[in-house]
N, C-alpha and C positions, 0 to 999 in steps of 0.2 A: 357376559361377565357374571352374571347371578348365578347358572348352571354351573359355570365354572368352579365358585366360589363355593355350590351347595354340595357338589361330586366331590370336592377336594375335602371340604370338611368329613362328609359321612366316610369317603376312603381314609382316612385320619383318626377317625371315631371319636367323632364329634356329633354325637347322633342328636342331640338337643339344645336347643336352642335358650334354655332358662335353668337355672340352679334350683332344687327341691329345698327342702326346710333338712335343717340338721338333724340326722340320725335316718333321715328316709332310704331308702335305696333307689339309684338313678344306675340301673342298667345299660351300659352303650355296650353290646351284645357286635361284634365286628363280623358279622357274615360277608360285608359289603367290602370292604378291604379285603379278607380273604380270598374271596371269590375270583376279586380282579384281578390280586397276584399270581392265583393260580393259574388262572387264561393266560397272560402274561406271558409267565414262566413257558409254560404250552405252546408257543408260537412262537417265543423267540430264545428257549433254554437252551436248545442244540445250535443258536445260530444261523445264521447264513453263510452262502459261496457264490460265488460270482464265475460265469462263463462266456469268457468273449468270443469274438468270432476268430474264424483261424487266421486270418490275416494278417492280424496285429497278437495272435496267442503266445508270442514268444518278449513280446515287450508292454502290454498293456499289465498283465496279472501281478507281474512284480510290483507296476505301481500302484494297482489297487491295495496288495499287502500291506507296499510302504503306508499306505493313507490312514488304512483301516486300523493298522496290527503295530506301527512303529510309530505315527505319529500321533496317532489317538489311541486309546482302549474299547474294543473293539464290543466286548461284553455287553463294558456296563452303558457305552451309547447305545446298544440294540436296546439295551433293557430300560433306560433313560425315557428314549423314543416312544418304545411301548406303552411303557406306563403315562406318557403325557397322553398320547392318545387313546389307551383305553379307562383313563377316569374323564379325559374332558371331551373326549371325540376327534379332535383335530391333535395332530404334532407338527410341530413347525421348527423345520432344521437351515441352519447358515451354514454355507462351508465359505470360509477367510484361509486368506494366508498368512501365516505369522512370519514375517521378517528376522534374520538372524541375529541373533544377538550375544552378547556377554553380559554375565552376570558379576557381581561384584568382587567371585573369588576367582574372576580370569579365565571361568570355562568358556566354552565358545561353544554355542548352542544354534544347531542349524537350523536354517528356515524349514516350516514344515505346514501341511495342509491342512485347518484344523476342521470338523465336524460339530458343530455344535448345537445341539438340542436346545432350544429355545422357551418359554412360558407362554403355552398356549394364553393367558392371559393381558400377553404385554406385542401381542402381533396383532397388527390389522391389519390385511390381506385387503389388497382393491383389483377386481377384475375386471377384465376385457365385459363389454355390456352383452355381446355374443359368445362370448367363448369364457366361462366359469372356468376353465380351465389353465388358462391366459392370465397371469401376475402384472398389471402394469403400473403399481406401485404398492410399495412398504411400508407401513411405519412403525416403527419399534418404539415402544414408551413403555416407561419403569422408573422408580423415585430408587435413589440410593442415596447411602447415607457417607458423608465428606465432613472436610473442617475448613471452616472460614477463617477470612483474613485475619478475625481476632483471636482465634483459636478455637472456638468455640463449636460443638458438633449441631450439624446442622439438613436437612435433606435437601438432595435435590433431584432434577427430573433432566434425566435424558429421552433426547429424541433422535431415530436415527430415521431419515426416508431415504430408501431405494428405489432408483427407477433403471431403467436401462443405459441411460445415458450419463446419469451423476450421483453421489452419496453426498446427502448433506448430514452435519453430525450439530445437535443445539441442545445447551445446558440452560433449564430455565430458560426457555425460548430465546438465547443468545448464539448464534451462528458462531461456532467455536472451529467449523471442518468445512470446506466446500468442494470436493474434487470428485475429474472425471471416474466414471464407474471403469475400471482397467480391462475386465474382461466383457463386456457389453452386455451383462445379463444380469436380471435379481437373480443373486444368488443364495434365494430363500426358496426353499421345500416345502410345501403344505400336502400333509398324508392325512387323506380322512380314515380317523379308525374305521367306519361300516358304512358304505356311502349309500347316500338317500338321496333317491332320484328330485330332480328339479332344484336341488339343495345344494350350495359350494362347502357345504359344512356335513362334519360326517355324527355319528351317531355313537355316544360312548356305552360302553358296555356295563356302564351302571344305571343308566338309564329306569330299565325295571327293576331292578331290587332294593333300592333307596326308600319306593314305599311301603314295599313288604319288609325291608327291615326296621323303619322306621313303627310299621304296626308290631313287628314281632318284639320289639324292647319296651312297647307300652303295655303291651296282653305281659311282659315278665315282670315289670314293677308293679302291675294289678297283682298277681299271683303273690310277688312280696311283701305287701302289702298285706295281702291275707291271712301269709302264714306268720308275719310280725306280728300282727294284731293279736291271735289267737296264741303266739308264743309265751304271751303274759297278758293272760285270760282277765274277765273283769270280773268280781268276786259281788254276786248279787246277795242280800241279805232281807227277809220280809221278816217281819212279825219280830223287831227287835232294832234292836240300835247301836254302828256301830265305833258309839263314843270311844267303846275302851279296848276295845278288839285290836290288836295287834296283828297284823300279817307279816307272812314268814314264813321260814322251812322251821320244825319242831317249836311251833307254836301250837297251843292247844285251848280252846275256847270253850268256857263255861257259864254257867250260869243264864242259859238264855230262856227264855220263853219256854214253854211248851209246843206251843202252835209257830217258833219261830224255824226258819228255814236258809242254810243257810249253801250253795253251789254256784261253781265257776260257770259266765257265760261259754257255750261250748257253740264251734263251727258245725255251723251247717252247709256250707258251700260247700258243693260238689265239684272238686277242682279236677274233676277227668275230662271232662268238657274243654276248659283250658287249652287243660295240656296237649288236648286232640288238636284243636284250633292251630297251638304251636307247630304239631309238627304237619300240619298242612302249608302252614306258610312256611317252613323249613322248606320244605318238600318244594315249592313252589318257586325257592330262589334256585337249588339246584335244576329245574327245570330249565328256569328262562336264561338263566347263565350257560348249561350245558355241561355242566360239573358236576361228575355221579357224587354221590353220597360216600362212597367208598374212599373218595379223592383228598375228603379232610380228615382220614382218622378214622370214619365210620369202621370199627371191627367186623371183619369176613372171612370165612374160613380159608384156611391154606391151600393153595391147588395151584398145580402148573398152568395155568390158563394160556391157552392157545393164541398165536398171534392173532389169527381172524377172530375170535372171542372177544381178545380184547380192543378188537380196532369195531365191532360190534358197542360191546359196552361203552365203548366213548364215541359212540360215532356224532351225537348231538356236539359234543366238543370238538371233535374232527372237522364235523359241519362250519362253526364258527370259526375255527380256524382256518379252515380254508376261503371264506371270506373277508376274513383279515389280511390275509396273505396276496387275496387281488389288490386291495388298494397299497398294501407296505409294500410289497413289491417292485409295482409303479413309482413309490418313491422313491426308494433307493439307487433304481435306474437312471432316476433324475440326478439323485445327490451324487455316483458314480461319474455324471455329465458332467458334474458341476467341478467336482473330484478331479476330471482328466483335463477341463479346461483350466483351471489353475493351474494345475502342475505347466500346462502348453505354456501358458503367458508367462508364470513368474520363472520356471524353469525352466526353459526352453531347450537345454541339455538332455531330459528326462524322454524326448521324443526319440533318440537315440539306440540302436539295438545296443545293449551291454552283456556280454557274456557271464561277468562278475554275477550277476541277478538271478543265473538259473534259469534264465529263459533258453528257450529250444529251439534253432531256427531249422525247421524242419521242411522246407521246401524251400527251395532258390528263388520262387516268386514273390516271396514276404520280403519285403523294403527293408531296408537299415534303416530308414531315415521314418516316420510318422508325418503324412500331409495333414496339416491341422485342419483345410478342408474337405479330408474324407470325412462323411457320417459316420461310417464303422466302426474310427478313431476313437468315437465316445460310448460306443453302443459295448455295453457287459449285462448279459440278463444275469438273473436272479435265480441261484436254485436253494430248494428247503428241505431240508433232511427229514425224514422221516421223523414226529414228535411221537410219537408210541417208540418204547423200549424192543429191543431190538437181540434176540439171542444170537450173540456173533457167530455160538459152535452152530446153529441149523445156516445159520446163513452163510457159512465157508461153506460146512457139506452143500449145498446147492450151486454154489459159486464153481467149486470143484468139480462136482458134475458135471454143468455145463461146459467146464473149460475143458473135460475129458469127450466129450460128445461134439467137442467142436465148435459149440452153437454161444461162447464169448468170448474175448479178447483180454488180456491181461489188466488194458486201458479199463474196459469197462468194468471189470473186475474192481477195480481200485477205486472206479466211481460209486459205485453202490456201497463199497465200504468207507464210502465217507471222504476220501479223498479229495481236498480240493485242488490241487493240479498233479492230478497221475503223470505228465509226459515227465515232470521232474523228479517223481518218484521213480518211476521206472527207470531213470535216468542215475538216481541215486542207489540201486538194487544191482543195476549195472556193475555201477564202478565198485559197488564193494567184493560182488563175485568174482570180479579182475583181482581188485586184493587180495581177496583170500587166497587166489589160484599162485599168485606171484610169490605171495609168502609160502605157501607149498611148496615149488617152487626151486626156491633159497631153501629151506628146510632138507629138504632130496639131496642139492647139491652138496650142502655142508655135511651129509648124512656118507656121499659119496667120496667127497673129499678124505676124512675121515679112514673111511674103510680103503683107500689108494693108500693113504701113509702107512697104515696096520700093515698092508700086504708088503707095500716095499719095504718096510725099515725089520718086521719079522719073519715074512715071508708066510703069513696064514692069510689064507684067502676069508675075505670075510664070506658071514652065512646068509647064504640064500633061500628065499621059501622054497620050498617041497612044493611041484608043480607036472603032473603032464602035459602039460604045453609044448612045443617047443617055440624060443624066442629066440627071436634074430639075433645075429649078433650085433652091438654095441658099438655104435660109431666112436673114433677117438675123442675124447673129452677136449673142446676146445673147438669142436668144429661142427656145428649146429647144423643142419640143415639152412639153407643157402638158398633156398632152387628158387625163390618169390614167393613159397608160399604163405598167404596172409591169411591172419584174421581176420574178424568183422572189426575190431579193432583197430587194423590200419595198418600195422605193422608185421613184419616177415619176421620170418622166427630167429633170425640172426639176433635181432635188435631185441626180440622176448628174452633173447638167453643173456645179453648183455646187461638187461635190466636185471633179473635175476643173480646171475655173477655180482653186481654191484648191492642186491640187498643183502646174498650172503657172507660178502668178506664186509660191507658196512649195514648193521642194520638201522643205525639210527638215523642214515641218509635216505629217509622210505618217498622218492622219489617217481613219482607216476609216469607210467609209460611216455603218457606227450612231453613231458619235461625233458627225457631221455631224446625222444624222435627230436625236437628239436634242440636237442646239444652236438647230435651228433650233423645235423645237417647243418649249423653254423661250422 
């Protein structure tokens, strides 16, 4: 709790502990907050994607969406998360379900999964005696503030324990809650930021810099200190007296001694020494943090700088990040578990393949139904985008390349660009290429229609491009080709020209192929 309370303060810039005298300078110089949001930023700015296995790929991903992206905010818990656990070391997340409800202007607000980032402060984690990794009891403590029977505000102290088998809920140690645990698990997350062996607690990323900034704010109000002093010099006087002496700007002093003498005490402190000092501790938190100098503003000259350059210049942050990334990782995988087993027990409808969702059932082997005793059911890894910036034009040209050489797939094309479910994209790339073809299309026809009435009602053949070609002749209008031939699509070209026919005499009926196939097969 101390560590807690001392990381939280210096990330806050709260770098002292006592108040100086009036007029002094107290320095709280924020290296230590900066630092941490930069990392931060660094490991979770681009986000995360989740990849389940192919089994369940056509019905698990929508409900990680719904969890992540419609029932929470998806950002600022990644960034919530982080920040708990890179000022204190540990973050500790609940996933609850929230029960449906109305609200008082009669909306109807749907039950939904909620993710919640916790106070590493107000968790106590108890573990298995062999397995630190093993939760087999919670308790949640934290003072809030209410109003009493009189009225009057007053605080007080919830307590929540989780065990596997029940929640019990106590206000001021009074049992207000006793019921069984619904889904048979704590469903509390414990992510250590940087894990230390032998330790169930992890290691926060302010660790080293809290002393080096705490000396580098005491070496800046020495150096204040100096230059105040000598700002308004002290005015020494020998061989005279100085009763009647007035100081001032356009003061002028006479009549003194001979042998008297009268100059401002002047500095002798050689403040380059200091300053040198400063910037070795400077130096030293971007060190152990892994954050170049350039990262906060430091000015550098202008240049293209090359992806490997700069995955070079940041590699001590790449380093840390990528040790970040093993333990959040792991979490999320859990929180994901925790994520798909709520949805199982309170919705039990959400096990369901639904088409509405954009999922893709891409092999007849994938179940309609979710066995909530398969493993795989819960299992979604974790992937992390690349945090170095990223020039999209070199990265098409390469992408392009390979897809011209044969040597990727459009799927994986989509993956590298970030994509977090290419089958639906491609799926959406799809159906708009059909639209545009249809509307085409309809556009011909009406083009065609058109030039038939010019011909019949004037008798001028409409104009045809200039061609050597020769082109077949022109089947009667009205009588498609028939023979079976299909598309990948599904449909023979009878039923393309029908749809077509029906977008150009309506266009505002813009009615897709399957809606057509099946009008006509009822």
């Amino acid at each position: 709790m101390s560590r807690y309370s001392t990381n939280w303060a210096f990330y806050l810039g709260f770098h002292h502990s006592y108040r100086r005298e009036a007029g002094e300078t107290q320095n709280a110089i924020n290296y230590t907050g900066a630092l941490c949001r930069y990392v931060n930023h660094f490991v979770f700015g681009r986000g995360i994607q989740f990849e389940t296995k192919k089994k369940f790929d056509h019905i698990i991903p929508a409900l990680l969406r719904r969890a992540w992206e419609e029932d929470n905010d998806k950002k600022s818990i990644l960034y919530e998360i982080g920040e708990n656990g890179g000022v204190t070391g540990d973050a500790f997340v609940k996933v609850a379900y929230e029960e449906a409800w109305e609200d008082k202007a009669g909306r109807q607000h749907p039950g939904r999964v909620r993710i919640l980032p916790l106070s590493s402060a107000h968790v106590f984690p108890e573990y298995h005696p062999h397995d630190r990794d093993k939760l087999t009891r919670v308790k949640i403590k934290y003072k809030f503030w209410g109003t009493s029977t009189d009225g009057t505000r007053t605080t007080y102290t919830y307590t929540e324990i989780l065990t596997d088998d029940r929640i019990s809920e106590y206000i001021n140690d009074d049992l207000v809650d006793d019921r069984p645990n619904p889904i048979g698990v704590i469903p509390i997350v414990h992510i250590r930021n940087i894990a230390v062996s032998g330790s169930p607690w992890g290691k926060s990323d302010l660790d080293d810099i809290i002393p080096l900034n705490r000396e580098y704010n005491n070496i800046t109000n020495a150096i204040a200190d100096i230059i105040n002093y000598h700002a308004a010099p002290v005015t020494i006087i020998t061989g005279a007296k100085a009763t009647n002496l007035e100081k001032g700007p356009k003061k002028v002093w006479g009549g003194l001694p001979k042998d008297a003498s009268v100059f401002n005490l002047e500095s002798a402190v050689n403040l380059q020494g200091p300053l040198e000092y400063l910037g070795i501790l400077k130096n030293s938190m971007h060190e152990l943090s892994g954050v170049p100098e350039t990262a906060l503003g430091k000015a550098q000259p202008v240049s293209n700088t090359s992806g490997v350059a700069l995955a070079i210049q940041h590699f001590p942050l790449v380093q840390r990040a990528s040790l970040k990334q093993m333990q959040y990782g792991s979490g999320f995988k859990r929180i994901n578990d925790l994520v798909l087993l709520t949805l199982y027990t309170y919705e039990p409808e959400t096990r369901a393949y639904d088409p509405v969702t954009e999922g893709i059932k891409k092999d007849p082997s994938q179940p309609t139904i979710i066995d909530v005793h398969d493993p795989e059911a819960y299992q979604a890894d974790v992937v992390w985008p690349s945090p170095l910036p990223v020039d999209n034009i070199v990265k098409l040209n390469e992408i392009q390349l390979k897809m011209a050489l044969g040597l990727e797939s459009k799927r994986s094309a989509l993956n590298e660009l970030g994509v977090e479910f290419p089958d639906e994209k491609l799926r959406e790339i799809e159906e708009e290429q059909r639209q545009d073809v249809m509307a085409q299309g309809a556009l011909d026809f009406i083009k065609a229609s058109i030039d038939a009435g010019i011909f019949e009602a004037a008798g001028i053949p409409p104009e045809k491009p200039h061609t050597d070609n020769k082109v077949a002749p022109a089947k009667p209008a009205g009588s498609p080709d028939d023979s079976g031939f299909s598309l990948k699509l599904g449909m023979d070209a009878k039923k393309i020209f029908d749809s077509v026919v029906t977008m150009a005499h309506n266009p505002k009926d813009q009615r897709s192929p399957q809606n057509s196939e099946s009008e006509q097969d009822s």
